[in-house]
LUMDREN-741867 format. One record per residue: residue number from 1; chain; x, y, z of N, C-alpha, C, CB in turn. Coordinates in nm, 2 decimals. Atoms other than C-alpha are relative to their C-alpha. Glycine has a CB too. Example, Ala and Ser with C-alpha at 12.3 -4.5 7.8 and 13.67 -1.06 7.14 Angstrom:
<atoms>
resi:chain:n.x:n.y:n.z:ca.x:ca.y:ca.z:c.x:c.y:c.z:cb.x:cb.y:cb.z
1:A:0.09:-0.12:0.00:1.23:-0.45:0.78:0.09:0.12:0.00:-0.10:0.00:0.12
2:A:-0.09:-0.11:0.00:1.37:-0.11:0.71:-0.08:0.11:0.08:0.04:0.05:-0.14
</atoms>
This chain:
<atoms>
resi:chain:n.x:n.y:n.z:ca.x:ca.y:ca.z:c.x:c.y:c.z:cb.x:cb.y:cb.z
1:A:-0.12:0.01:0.07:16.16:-0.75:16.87:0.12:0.00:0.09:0.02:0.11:-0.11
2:A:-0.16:0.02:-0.05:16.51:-0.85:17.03:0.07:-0.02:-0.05:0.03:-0.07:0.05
3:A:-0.09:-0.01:0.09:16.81:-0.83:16.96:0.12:-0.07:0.05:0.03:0.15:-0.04
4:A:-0.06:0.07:-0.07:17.10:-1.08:17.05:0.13:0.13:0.00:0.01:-0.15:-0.07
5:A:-0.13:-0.06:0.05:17.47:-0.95:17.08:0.07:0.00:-0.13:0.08:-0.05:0.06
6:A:-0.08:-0.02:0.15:17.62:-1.01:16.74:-0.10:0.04:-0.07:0.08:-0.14:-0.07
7:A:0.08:-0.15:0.12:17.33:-0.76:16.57:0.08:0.13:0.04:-0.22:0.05:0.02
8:A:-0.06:-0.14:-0.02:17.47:-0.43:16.52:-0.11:0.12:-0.02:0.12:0.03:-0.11
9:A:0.09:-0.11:0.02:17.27:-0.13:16.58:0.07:0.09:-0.06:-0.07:0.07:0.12
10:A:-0.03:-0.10:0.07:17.31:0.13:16.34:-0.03:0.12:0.05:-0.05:-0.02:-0.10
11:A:0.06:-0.11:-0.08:17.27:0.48:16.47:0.05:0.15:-0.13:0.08:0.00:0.20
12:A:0.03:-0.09:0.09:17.17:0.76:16.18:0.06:0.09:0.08:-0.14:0.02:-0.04
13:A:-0.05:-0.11:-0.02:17.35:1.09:16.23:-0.04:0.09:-0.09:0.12:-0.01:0.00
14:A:-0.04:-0.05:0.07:17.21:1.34:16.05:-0.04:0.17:0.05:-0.05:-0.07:-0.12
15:A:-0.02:-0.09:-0.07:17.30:1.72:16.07:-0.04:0.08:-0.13:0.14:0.01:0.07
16:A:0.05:-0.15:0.11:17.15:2.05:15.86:0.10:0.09:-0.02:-0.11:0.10:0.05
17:A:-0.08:-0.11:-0.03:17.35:2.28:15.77:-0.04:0.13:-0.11:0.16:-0.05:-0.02
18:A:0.08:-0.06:0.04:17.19:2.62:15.70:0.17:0.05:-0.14:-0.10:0.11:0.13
19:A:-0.05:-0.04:0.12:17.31:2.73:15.33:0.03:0.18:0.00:-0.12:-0.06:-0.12
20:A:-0.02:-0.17:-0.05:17.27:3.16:15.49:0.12:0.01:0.01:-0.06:0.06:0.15
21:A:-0.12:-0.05:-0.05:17.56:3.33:15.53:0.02:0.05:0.13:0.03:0.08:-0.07
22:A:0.02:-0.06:-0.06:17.41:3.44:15.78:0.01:-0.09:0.18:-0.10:0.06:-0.07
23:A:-0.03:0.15:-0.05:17.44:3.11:15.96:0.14:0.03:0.13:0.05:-0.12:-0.17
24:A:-0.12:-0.01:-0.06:17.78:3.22:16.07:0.00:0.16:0.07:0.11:-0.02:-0.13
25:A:0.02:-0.12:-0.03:17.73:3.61:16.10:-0.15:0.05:0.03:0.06:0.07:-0.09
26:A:0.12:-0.09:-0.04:17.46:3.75:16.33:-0.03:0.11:-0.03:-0.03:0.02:0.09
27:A:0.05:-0.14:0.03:17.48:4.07:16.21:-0.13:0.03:-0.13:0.15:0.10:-0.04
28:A:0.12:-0.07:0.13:17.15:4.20:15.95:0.04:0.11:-0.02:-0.15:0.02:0.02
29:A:-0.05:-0.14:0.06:17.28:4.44:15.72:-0.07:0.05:-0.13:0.16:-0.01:-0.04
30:A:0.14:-0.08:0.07:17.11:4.72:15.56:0.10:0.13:-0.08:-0.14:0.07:0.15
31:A:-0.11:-0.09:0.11:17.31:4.90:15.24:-0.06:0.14:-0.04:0.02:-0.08:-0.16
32:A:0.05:-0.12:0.05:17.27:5.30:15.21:0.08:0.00:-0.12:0.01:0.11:0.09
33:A:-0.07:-0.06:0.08:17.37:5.39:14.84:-0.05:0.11:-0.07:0.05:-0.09:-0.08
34:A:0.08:-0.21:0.06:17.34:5.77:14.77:0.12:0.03:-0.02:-0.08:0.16:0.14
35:A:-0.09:-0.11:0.08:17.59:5.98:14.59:-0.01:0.17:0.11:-0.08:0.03:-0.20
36:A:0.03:-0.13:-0.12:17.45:6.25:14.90:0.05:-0.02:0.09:-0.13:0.03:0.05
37:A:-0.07:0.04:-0.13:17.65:6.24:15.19:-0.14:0.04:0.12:0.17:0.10:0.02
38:A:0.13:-0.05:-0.08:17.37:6.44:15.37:-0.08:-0.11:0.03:-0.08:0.11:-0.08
39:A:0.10:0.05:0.03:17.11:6.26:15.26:0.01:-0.13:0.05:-0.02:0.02:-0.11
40:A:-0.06:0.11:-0.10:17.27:5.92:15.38:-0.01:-0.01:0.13:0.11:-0.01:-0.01
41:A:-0.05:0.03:-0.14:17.40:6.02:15.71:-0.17:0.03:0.09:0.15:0.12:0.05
42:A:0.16:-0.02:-0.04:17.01:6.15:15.75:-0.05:-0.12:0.02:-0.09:0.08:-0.10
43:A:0.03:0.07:-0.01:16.88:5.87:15.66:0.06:-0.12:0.10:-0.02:0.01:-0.10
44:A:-0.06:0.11:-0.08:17.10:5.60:15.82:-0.02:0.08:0.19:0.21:-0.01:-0.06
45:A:0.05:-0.05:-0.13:17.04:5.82:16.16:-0.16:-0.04:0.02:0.02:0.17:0.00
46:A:0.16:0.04:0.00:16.65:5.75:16.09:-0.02:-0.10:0.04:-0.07:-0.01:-0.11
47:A:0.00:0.12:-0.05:16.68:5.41:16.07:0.07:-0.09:0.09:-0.02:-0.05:-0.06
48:A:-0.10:0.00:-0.13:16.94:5.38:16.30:-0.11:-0.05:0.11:0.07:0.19:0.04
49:A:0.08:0.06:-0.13:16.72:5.41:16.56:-0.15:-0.06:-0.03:-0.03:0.12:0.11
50:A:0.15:0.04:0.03:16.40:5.25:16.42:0.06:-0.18:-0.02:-0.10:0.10:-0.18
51:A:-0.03:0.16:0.05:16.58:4.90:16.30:0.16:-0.04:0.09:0.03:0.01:-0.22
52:A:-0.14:0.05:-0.04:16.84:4.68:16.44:0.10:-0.05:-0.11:-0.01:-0.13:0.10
53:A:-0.11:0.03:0.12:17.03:4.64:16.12:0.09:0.11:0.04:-0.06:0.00:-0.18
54:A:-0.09:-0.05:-0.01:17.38:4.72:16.11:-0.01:0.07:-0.15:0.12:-0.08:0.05
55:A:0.01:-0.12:0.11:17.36:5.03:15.85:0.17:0.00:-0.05:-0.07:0.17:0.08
56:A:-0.10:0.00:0.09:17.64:5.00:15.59:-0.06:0.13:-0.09:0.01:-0.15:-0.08
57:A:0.05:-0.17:0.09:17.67:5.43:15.38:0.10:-0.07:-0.11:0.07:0.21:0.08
58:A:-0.06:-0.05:0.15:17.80:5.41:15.00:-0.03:0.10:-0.06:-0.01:-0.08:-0.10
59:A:0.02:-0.12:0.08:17.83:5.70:14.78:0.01:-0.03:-0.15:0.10:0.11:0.05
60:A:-0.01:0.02:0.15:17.85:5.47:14.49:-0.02:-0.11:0.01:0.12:0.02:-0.08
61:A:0.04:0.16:-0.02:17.72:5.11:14.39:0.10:-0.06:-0.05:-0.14:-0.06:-0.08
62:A:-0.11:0.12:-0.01:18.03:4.99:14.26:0.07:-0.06:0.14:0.12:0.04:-0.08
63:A:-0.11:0.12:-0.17:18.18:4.96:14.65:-0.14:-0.02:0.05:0.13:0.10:0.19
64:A:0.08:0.12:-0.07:17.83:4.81:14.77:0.04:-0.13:-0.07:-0.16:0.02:-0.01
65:A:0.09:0.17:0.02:17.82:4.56:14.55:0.14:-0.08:0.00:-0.11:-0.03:-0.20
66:A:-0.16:0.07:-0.04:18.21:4.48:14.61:-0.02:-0.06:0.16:0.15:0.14:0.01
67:A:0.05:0.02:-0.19:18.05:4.47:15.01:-0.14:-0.12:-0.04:-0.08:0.23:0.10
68:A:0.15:0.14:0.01:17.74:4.19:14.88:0.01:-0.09:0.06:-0.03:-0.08:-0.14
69:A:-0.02:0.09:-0.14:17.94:3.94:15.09:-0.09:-0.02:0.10:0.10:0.04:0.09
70:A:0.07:0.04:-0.16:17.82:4.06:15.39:-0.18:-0.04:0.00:0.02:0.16:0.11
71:A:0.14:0.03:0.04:17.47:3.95:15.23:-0.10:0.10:0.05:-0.04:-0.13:0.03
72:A:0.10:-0.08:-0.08:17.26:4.23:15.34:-0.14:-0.03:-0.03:0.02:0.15:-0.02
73:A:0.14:0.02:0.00:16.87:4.18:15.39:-0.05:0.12:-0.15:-0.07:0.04:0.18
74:A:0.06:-0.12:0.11:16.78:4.53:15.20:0.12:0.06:-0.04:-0.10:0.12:0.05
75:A:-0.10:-0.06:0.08:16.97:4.77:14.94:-0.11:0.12:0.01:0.07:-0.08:-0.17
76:A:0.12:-0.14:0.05:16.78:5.15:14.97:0.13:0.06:-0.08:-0.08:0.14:0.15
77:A:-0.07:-0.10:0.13:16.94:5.27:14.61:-0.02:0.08:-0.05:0.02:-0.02:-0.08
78:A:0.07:-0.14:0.07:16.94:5.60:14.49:-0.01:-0.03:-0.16:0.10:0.15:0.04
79:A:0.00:0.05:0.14:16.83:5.58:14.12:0.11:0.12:-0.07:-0.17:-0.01:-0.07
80:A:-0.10:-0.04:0.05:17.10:5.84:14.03:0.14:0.01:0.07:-0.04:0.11:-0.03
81:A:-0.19:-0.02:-0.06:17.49:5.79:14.12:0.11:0.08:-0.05:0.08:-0.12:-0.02
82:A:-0.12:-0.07:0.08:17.68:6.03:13.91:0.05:0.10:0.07:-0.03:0.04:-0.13
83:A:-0.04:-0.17:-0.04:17.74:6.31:14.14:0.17:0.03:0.01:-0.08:0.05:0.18
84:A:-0.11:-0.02:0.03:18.05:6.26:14.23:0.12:-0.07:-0.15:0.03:-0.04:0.11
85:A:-0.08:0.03:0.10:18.20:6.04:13.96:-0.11:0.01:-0.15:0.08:-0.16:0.05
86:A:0.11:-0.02:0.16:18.06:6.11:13.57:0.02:-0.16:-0.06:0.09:0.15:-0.16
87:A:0.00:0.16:0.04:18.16:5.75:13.51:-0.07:-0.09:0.09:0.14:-0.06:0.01
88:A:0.05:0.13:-0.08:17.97:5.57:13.77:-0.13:-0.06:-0.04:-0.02:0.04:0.13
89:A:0.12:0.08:0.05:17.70:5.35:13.73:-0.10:0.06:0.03:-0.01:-0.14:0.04
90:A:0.09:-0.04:-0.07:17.35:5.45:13.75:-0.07:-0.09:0.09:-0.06:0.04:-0.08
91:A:0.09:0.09:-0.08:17.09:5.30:14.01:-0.02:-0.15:-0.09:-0.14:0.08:0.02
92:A:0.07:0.10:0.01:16.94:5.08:13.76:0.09:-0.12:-0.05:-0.11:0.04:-0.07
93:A:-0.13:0.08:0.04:17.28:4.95:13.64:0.05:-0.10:0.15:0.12:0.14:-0.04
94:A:0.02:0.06:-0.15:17.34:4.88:14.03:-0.09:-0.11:0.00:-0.05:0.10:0.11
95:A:0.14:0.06:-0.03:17.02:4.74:14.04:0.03:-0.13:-0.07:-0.16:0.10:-0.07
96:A:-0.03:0.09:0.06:17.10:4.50:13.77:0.11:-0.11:0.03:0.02:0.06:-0.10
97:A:-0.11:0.07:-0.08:17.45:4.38:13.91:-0.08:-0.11:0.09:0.11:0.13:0.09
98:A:0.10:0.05:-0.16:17.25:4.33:14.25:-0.07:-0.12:-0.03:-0.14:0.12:0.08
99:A:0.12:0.13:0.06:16.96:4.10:14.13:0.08:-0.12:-0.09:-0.14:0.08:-0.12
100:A:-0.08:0.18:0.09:17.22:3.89:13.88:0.04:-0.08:0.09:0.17:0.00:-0.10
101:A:-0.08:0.13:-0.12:17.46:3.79:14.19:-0.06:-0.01:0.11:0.17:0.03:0.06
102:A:0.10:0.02:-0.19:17.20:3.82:14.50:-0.09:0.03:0.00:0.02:0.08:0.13
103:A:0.18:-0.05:0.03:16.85:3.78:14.35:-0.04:-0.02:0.15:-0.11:-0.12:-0.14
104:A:0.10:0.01:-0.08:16.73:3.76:14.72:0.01:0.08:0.07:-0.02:-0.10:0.05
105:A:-0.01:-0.09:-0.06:16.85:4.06:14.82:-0.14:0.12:-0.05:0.16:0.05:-0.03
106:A:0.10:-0.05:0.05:16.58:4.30:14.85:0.00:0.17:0.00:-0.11:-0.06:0.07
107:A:-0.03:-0.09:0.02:16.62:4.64:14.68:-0.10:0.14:0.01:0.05:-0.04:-0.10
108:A:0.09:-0.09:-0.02:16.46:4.95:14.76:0.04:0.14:-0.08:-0.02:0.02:0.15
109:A:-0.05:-0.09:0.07:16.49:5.24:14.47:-0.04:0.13:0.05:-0.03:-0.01:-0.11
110:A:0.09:-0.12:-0.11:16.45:5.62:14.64:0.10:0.05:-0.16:0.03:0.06:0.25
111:A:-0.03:-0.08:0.14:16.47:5.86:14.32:-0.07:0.16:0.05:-0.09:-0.09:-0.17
112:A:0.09:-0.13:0.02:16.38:6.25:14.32:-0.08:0.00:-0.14:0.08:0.13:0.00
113:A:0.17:-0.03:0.12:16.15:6.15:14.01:-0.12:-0.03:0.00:0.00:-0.05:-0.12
114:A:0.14:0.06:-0.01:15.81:6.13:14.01:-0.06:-0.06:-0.15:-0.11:0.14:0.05
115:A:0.05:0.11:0.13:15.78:5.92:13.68:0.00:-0.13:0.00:0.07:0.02:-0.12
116:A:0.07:0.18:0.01:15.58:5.63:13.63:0.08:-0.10:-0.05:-0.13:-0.03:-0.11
117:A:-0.09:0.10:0.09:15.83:5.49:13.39:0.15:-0.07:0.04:0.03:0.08:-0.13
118:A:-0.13:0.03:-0.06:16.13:5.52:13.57:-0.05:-0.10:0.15:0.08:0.17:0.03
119:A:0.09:0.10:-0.07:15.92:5.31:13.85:-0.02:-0.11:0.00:-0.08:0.01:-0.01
120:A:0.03:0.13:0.07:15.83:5.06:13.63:0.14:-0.08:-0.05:-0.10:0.02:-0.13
121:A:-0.14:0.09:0.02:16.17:5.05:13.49:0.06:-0.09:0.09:0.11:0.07:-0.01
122:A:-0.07:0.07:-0.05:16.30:4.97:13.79:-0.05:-0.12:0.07:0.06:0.07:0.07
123:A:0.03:0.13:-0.06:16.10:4.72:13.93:-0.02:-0.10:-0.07:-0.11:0.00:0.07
124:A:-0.01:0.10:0.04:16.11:4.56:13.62:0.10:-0.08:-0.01:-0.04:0.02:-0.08
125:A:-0.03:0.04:-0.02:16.41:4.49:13.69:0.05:-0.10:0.14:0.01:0.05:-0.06
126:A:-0.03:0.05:-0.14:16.38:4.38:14.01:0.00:0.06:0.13:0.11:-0.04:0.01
127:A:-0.03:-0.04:-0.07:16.37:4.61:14.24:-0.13:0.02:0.14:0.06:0.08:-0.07
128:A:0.14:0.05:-0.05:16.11:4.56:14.57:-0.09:0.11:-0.01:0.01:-0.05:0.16
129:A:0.10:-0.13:-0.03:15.97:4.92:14.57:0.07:0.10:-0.03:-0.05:0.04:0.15
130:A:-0.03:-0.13:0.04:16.01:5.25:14.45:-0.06:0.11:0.07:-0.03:0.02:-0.13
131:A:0.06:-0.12:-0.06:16.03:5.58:14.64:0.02:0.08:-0.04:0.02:0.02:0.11
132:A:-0.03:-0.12:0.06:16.02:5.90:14.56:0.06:0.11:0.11:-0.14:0.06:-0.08
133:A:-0.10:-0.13:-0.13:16.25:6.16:14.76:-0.12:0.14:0.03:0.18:0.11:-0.12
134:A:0.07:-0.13:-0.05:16.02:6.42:14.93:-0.01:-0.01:0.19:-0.17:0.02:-0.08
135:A:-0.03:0.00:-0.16:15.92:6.50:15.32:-0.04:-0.12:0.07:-0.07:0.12:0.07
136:A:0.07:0.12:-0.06:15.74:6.15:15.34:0.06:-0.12:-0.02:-0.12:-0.01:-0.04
137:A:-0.07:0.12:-0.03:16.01:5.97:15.24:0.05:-0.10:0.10:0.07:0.01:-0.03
138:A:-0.06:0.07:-0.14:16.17:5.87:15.52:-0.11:-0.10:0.07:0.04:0.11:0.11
139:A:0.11:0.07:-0.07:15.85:5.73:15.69:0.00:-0.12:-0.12:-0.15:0.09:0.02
140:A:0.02:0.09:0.10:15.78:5.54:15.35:0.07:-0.12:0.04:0.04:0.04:-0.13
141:A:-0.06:0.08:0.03:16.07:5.41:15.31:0.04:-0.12:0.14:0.10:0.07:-0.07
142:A:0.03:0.04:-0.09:16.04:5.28:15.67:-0.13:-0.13:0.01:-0.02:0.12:0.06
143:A:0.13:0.10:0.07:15.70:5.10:15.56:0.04:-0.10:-0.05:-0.07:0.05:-0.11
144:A:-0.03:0.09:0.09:15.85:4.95:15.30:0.13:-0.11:0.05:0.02:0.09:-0.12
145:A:-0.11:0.08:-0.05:16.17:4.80:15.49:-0.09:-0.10:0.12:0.14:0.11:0.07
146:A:0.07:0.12:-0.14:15.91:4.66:15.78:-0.05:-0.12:-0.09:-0.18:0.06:0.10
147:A:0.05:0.12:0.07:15.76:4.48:15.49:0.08:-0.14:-0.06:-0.07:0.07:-0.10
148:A:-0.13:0.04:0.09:16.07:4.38:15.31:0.05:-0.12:0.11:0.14:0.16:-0.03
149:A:-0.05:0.09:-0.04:16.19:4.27:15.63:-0.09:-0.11:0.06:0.08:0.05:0.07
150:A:0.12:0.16:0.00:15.87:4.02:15.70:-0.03:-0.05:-0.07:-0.11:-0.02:0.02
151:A:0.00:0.06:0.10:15.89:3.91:15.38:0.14:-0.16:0.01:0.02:0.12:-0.10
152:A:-0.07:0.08:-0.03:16.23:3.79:15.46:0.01:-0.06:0.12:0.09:0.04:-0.03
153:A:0.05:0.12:-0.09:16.15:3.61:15.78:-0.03:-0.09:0.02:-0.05:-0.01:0.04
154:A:0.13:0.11:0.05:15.86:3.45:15.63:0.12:-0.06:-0.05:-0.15:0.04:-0.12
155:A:-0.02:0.07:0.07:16.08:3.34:15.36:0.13:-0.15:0.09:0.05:0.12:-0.11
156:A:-0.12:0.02:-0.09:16.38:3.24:15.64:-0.09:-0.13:0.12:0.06:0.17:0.09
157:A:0.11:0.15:-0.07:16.06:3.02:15.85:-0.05:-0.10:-0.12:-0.18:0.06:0.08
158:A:0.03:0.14:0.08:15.96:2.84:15.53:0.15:-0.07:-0.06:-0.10:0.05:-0.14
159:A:-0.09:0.09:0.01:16.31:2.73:15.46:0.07:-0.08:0.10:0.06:0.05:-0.06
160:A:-0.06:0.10:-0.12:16.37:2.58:15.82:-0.11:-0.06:-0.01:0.05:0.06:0.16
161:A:0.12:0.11:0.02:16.05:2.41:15.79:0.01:-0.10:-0.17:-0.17:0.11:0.01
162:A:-0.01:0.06:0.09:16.13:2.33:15.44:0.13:-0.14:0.05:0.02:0.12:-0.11
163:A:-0.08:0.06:-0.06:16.45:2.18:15.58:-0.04:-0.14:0.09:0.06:0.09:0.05
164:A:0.06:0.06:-0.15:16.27:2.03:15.90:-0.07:-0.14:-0.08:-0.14:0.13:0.09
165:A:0.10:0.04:0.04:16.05:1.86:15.68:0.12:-0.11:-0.13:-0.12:0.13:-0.04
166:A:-0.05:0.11:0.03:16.33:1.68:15.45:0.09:-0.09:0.11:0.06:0.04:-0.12
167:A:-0.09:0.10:-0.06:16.54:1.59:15.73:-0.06:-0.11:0.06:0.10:0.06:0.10
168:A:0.11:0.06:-0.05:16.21:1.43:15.90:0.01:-0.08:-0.07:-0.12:0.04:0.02
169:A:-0.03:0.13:0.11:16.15:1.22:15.54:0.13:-0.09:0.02:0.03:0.06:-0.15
170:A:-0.09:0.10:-0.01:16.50:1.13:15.55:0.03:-0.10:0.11:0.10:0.06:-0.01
171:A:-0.03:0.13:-0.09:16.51:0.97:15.91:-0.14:-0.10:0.00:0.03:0.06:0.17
172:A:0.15:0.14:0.05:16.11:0.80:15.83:0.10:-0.07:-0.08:-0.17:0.07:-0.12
173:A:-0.11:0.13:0.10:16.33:0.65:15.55:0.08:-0.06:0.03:0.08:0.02:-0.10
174:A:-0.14:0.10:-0.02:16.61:0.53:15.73:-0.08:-0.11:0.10:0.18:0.10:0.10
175:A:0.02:0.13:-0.08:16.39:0.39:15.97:-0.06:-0.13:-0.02:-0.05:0.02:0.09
176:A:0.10:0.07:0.06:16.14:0.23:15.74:0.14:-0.12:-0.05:-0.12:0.10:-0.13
177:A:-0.13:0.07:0.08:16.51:0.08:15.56:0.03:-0.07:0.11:0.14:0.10:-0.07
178:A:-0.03:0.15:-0.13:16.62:-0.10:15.89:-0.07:-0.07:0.05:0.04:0.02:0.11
179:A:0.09:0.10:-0.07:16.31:-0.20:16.01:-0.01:-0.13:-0.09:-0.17:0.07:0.02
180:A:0.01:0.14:0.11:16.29:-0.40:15.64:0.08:-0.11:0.01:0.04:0.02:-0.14
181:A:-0.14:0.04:-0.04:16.62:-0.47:15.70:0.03:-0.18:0.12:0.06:0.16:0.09
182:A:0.03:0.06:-0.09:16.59:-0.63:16.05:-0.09:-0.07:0.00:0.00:0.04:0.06
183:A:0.10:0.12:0.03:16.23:-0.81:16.01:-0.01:-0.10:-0.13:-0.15:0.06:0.00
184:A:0.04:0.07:0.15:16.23:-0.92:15.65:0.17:-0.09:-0.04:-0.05:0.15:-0.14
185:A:-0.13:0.07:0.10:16.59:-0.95:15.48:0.07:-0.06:0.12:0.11:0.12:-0.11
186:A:-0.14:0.06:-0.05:16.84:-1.02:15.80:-0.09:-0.16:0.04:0.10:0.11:0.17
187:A:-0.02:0.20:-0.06:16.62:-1.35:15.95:-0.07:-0.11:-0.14:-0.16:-0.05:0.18
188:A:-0.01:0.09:0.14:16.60:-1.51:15.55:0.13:0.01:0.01:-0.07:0.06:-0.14
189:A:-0.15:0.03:-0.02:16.98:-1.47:15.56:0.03:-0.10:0.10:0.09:0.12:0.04
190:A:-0.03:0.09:-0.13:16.97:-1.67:15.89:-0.01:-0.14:-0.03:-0.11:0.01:0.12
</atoms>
């Protein structure tokens, strides 16, 4: 195939642009919400040093979920928030908010109850796992964030491959469209 001077090569441009927020901000952020100050600065010291997420403390889920922006990977929510305020929302109220505006945030409920129901409640609404407050929490809940966060990885490699994989189609198509272009339709115009 040759090409004289007066053909014009066309030259495809095309660019991805990741839909993450995260796209822009490297930081992975990881939401404590306890009504315990203790119990928080404990925990956030735990995983402090076990995870590279930047650890965001609330003592209430109305200012996390005002902070959802910063899209955090996980939410460890305590299932009771009332200590300080008698008006605040509970966990599973939180919980609810969370999953409406950032179903891909992945929520982790730590409760001092050991009932099945309250368990079920919450994961029926969404929530990735339920812990129960005692001396093995901490480890657990450690478990359960390694998992949480290879879940979201995985999910983060199948959408660059998902991507990878239409922008590929799209340039097969542009090229299959010029090759028609150039062998078929432009030398019948000639």
């Amino acid at each position: 195939m040759t090409f004289d001077k007066s053909e014009t090569i066309i030259i495809f441009r095309v660019e991805l642009k990741q839909s993450t927020p995260m796209a822009n901000d490297p930081k992975r952020y990881l939401f404590l919400v306890d009504d315990e100050p203790i119990q928080n600065e404990m925990l956030k010291d735990y995983l402090t040093e076990r995870f590279l997420y930047e650890v965001k403390v609330f003592d209430n889920g109305e200012e996390a979920i005002k902070n959802m922006h910063l899209n955090p990977e996980i939410v460890v929510l305590d299932y009771h928030l009332s200590g300080h305020k008698s008006d605040a929302k509970n966990g599973v109220e939180i919980l609810k908010a969370m999953k409406d505006q950032y179903p891909n945030v992945q929520v982790i409920v730590l409760s001092g109850q050991d009932k099945i129901d309250v368990a079920v409640d919450t994961m029926k609404y969404g929530a990735y796992d339920y812990v129960v407050k005692g001396e093995s929490a901490f480890s657990r809940i450690e478990n359960v964030i390694n998992n949480a966060s290879e879940l979201h990885r995985m999910r983060t490699i199948n959408r660059g491959q998902r991507n990878t994989i239409i922008m590929l189609s799209t340039v097969i198509g542009l090229i299959i469209l010029a090759t028609i272009y150039f062998l078929v339709i432009k030398p019948r115009m000639a």
